[in-house]
N, C-alpha and C positions, 0 to 999 in steps of 0.2 A: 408774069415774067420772073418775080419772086422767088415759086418756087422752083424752077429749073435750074436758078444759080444757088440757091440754097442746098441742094440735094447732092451734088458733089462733093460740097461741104461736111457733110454730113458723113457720108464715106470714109472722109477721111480721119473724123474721132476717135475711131477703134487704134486706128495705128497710133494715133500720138498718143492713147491711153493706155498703152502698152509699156512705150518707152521708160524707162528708169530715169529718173533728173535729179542732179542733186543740188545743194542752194542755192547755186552760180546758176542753176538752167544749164549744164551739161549732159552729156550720157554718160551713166556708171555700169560699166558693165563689172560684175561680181565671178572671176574664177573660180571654181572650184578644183582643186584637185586631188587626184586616188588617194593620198593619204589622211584627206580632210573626211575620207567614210570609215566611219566605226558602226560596230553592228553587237546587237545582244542575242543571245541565245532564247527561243524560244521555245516551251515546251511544246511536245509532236502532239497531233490527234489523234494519231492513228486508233482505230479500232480492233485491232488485233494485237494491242499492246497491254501489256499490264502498268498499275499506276507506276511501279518499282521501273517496268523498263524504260517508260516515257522519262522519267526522271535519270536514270543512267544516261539511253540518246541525250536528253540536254546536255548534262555532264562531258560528254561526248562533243558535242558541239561548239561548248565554253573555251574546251581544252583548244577545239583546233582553232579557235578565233585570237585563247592566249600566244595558241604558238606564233603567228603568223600578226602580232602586234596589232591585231585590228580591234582589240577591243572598245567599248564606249567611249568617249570622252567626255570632258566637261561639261560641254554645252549642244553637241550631235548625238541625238539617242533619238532619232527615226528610223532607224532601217534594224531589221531584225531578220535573223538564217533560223529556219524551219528544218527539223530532216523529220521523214515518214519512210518507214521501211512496205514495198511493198514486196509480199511473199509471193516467188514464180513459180517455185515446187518443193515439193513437202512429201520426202518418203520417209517409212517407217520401216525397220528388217529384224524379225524375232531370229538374236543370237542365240548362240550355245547357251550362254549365261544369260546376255540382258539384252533390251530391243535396243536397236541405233537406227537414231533418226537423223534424217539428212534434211540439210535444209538450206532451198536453194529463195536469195531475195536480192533485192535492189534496194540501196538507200539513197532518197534521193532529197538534194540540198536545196532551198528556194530561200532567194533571198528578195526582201519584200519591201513595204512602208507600212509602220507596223499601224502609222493614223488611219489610211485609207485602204492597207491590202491590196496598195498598187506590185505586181511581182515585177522585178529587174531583171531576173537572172534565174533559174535553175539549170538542176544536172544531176544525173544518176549515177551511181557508183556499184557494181555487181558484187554480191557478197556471198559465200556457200562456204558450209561446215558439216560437221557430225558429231555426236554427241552420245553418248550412252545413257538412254533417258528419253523421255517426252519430250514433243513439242514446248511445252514453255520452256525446259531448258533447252533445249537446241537455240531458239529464239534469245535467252540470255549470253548462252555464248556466243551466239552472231553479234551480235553488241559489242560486246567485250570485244571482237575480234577486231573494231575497227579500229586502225593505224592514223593515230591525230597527225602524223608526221608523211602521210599517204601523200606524193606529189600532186595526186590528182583533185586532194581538197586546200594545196597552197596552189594550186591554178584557179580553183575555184574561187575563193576570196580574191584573188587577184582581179580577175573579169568581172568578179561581181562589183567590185569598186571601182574598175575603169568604166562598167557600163551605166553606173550611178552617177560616176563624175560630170561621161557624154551627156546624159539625158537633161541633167541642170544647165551644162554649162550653154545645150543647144539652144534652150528657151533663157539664158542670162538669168537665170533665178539660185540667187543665195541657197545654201542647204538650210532647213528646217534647224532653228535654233529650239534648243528644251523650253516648254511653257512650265511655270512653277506654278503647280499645285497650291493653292490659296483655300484656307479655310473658308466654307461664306461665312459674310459679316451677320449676324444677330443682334437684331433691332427690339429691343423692349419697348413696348407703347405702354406700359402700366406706371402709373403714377403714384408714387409710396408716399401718403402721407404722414408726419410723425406730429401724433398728439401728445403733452404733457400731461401727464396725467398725478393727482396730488393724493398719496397714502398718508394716511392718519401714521404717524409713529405710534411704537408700542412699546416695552419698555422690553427689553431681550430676555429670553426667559432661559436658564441653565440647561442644555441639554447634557445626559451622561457621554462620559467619554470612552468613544467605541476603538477600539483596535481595527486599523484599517488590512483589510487583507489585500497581501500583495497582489499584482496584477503581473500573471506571468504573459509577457509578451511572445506568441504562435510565431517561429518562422516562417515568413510566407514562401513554398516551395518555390524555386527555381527551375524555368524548363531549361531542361539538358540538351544540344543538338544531336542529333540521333549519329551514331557514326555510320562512315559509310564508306568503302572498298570499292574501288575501281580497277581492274585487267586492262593492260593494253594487248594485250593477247588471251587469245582462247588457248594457249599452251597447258596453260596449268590451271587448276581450281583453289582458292587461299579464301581460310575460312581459321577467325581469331577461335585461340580454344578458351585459353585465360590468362589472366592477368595479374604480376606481384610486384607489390613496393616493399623493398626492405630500406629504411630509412637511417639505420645505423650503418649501410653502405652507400647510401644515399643512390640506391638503384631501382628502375622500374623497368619492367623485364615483362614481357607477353608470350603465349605460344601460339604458334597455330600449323594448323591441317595443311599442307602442300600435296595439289594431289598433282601427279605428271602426266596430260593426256596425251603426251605424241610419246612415240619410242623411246625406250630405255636408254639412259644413259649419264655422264656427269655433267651436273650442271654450276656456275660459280650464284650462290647466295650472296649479295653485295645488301649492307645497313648503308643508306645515301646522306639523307637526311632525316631532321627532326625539328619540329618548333613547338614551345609550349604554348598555352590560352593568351600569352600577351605579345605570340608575335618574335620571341628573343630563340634563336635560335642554339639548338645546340650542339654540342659538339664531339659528345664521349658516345661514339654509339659502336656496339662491340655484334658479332655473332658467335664470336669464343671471347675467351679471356684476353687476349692479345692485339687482335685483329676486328678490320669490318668486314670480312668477306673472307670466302670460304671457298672450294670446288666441295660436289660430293655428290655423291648417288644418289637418283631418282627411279626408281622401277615403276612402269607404267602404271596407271590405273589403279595406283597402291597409296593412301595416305600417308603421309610421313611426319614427325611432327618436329618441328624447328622451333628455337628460342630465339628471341634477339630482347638486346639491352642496352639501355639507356645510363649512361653515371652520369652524375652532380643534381638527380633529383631532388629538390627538398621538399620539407612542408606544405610549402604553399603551392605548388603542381599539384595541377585540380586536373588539365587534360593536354594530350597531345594535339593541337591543332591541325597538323598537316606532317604525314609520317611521308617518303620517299623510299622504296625497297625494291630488288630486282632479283628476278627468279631467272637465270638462261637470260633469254633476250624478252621477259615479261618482265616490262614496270608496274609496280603495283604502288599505290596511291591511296593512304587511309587518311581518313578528315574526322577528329572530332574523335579521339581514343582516350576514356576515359580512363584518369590515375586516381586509383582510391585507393587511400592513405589507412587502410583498417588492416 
């Protein structure tokens, strides 16, 4: 008889060991909502990527998670956005002068748990271009070409965080707090024993006196972060030529290559921003002597070379941290511009 009253019993463990109780014996139920998801950028797989573009796509995916406020926070760093471009068509056309390659693909966004690779959310985005040049650049300017401020990836972060928020809040489960990385503990089992041990004195015997030769101490190099340029557009091509400090103007000044790939015409050059290696931002940034910004001609297909310059550089400016500059409606974005002082 026992067991027949026991076994309904039993039934019902699962649900009561489900429940949330807190010290009183209550139910806590834990909300979660849309803004409590932060996400990190992930670098892609893709196989038809080079390491340079995988690394761009990320770049690419930081930016739009900066825009859109969703970045990490303190203590929520589970959920991570993937993009993989897949390519739908891929023609090549031998021009008069040079081959143009077209190139048709989809990028698509998945947003995931980076613990278990459970997916929330994905969505593809259609993307096509041309290029003058090979497939690998076509493929670099499809990149370039994507819009962080595109409505259809501030919808995307949007769902992805309402369909995070639902799927916690359906099962009452807290979001995943960060676990801290702990050194393991190392345990010595070896026992030191220290003997006294008794030397005979000796009576000290004169040695001659040697000139000690200095010890010149080796700088141990420094790695430098490698610099890196970002296009928010496939419009144009920007490529650093060189770089000058003159320090009795207290100015550091770069050139580079603007090439213009859409139709001829004038475009405004705007200096935005600048910050140096410690973060302090600056504020003398010129493209003439007077001004930060300019209009002026771009002829297709044609490099051209422009200067811009920084004042109140001193000495101790090692590098530009984070440069901000606009070509037409192309922002262009340098991290990591080295200022050397020779």
């Amino acid at each position: 008889m026992k067991k027949y009253i026991l076994f309904p019993l039993m039934l019902l463990v699962p649900a009561f060991a489900t429940a949330q109780v807190d010290d009183e014996g209550g139910s806590v139920q834990t909300e979660v909502y849309e803004s409590d998801v932060a996400f990190q950028a992930v670098k892609p797989e893709g196989k038809n990527l080079t390491e340079a573009q995988k690394t761009a796509l990320q770049s690419k995916i930081e930016r739009i998670i900066a825009k859109n406020n969703a970045g990490t926070i303190s203590e929520h760093d589970a959920f991570g956005i993937k993009a993989d471009i897949d390519i739908q068509d891929s023609k090549s056309s031998a021009g008069l002068v040079r081959n143009v390659t077209v190139l048709t693909a989809e990028v698509t966004l998945t947003a995931f748990n980076v613990a278990d690779g459970s997916i929330y959310y994905s969505n593809s985005v259609r993307l096509e271009t041309d290029v003058v040049g090979d497939a690998k650049l076509a493929m670099d300017k499809l990149i370039n070409s994507i819009k962080v401020t595109d409505p259809q990836f501030v919808r995307f972060i949007r769902t992805a965080r309402k369909r995070i928020a639902q799927w916690y809040n359906d099962r009452a489960l807290p979001l995943p707090i960060r676990q801290e990385k702990k050194e393991p503990e190392v345990k010595h089992d070896t026992v030191v024993v220290v003997q006294e041990v008794l030397v005979p004195q000796q009576q000290p015997v004169e040695q001659p006196v040697q000139e000690k030769t200095p010890v010149v101490e080796k700088p141990v190099p420094q790695k430098v972060p490698a610099c890196d340029i970002t296009l928010s557009t496939g419009d144009i091509d920007f490529q650093i030529l060189s770089t000058q400090v003159d320090l009795t103007r207290k100015r550091f000044s770069f050139t580079a290559k603007i090439t213009n790939n859409k139709g001829s015409g004038t475009l405004e050059r705007m200096f935005k921003q600048a910050f140096d290696q410690d973060g302090n931002q600056l504020d003398n940034l010129k493209v003439t002597e007077n001004s930060h910004y300019i209009y002026e001609d771009y002829p297709k297909d044609l490099g051209v070379r422009r200067t811009f310059m920084v004042d109140g550089i001193t000495a101790q400016t090692t590098m530009l941290s984070y440069i901000l500059l606009s070509v037409g409606r192309t922002e262009v974005v340098i991290k990591n511009l080295p200022v050397k002082n020779s």
